[in-house]
C-alpha positions in Angstrom: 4.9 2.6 17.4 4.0 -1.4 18.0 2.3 -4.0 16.1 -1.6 -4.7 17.0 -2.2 -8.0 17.9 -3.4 -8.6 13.9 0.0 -7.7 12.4 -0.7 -4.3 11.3 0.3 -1.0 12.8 -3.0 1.1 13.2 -5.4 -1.2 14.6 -5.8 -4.1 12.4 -9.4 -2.4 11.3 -8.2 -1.6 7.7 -7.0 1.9 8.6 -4.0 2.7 6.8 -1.8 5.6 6.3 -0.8 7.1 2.9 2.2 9.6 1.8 2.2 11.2 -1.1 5.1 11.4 -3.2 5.9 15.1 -4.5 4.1 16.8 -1.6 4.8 14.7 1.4 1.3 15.1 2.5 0.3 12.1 4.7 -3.6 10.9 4.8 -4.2 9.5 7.8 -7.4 6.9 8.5 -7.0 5.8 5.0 -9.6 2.8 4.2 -7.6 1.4 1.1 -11.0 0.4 -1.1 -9.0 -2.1 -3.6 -9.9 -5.5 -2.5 -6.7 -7.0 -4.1 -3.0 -5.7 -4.9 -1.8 -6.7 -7.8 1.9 -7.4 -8.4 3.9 -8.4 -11.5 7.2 -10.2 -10.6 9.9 -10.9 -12.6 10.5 -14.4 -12.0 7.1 -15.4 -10.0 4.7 -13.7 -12.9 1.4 -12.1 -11.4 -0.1 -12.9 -7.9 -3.2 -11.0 -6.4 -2.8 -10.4 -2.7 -5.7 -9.5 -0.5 -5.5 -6.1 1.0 -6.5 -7.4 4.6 -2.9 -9.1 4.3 -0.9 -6.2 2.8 1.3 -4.2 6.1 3.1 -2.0 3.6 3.2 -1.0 0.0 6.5 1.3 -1.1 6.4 2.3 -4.9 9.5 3.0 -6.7 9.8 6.2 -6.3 12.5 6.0 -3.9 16.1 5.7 -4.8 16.4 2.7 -2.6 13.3 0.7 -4.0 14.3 0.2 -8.1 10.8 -1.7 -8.0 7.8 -1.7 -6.2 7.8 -3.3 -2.8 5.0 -5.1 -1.4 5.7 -6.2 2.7 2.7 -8.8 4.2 1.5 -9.3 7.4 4.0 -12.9 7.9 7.0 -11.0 6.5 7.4 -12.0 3.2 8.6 -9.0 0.9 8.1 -9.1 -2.8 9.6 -6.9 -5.2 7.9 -6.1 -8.7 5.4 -3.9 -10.3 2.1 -3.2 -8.9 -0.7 -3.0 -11.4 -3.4 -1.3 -9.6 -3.1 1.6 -11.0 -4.9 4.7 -10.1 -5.8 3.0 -6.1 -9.1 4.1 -4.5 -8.9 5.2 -1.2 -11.4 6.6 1.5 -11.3 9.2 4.4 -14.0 10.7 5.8 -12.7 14.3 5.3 -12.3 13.5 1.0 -14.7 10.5 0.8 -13.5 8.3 -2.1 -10.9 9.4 -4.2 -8.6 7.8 -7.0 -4.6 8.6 -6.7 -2.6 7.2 -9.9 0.4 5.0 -8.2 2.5 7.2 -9.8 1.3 10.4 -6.4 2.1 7.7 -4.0 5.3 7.1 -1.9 4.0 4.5 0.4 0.7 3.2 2.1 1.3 1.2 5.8 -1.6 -0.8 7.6 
């Protein structure tokens, strides 16, 4: 797999992909609808970071990530809790649907 040109791995166009946690069921062509990701750090407080700059989210849900992890497009990883809390996605096959944080392994751009 390789990096577009814009930093992201499918396209730069907003398309994402999202796994969900206790299925494993991966949504492909994802257009994340939250305009912002919100996340609570423990010694930076609360910062909102523009979807268009997000590459990967990874919720805690994973024995290697004790917090919520939060990768942009320049590199920078942050650790914390995200807020947004259910996320609203779109595909074209489900059309708009709300999946608490708690269903979701990961989302990559």
């Amino acid at each position: 797999m390789r990096l577009t040109e814009h930093g992201h791995w499918f396209g730069g166009n907003g398309n994402a992909v999202l796994i969900l946690k206790n299925s494993g069921q991966v949504l492909s062509h994802v257009q994340v609808m939250d305009e912002d990701i919100s996340l609570v750090m423990p010694d930076l407080g609360r910062h909102e970071f523009k979807t268009s700059r997000v590459k990967t989210v990874v919720f805690k849900h994973l024995p290697t990530y004790p917090t919520d992890m939060l990768r942009l497009l320049d590199g920078t990883e942050l650790h914390g809790e995200i807020t947004n809390d259910p996320i609203t996605v779109y595909t074209e096959d489900l059309g708009a649907i709300r999946v608490p944080t708690s269903n979701i392994l990961t989302i990559i751009w």
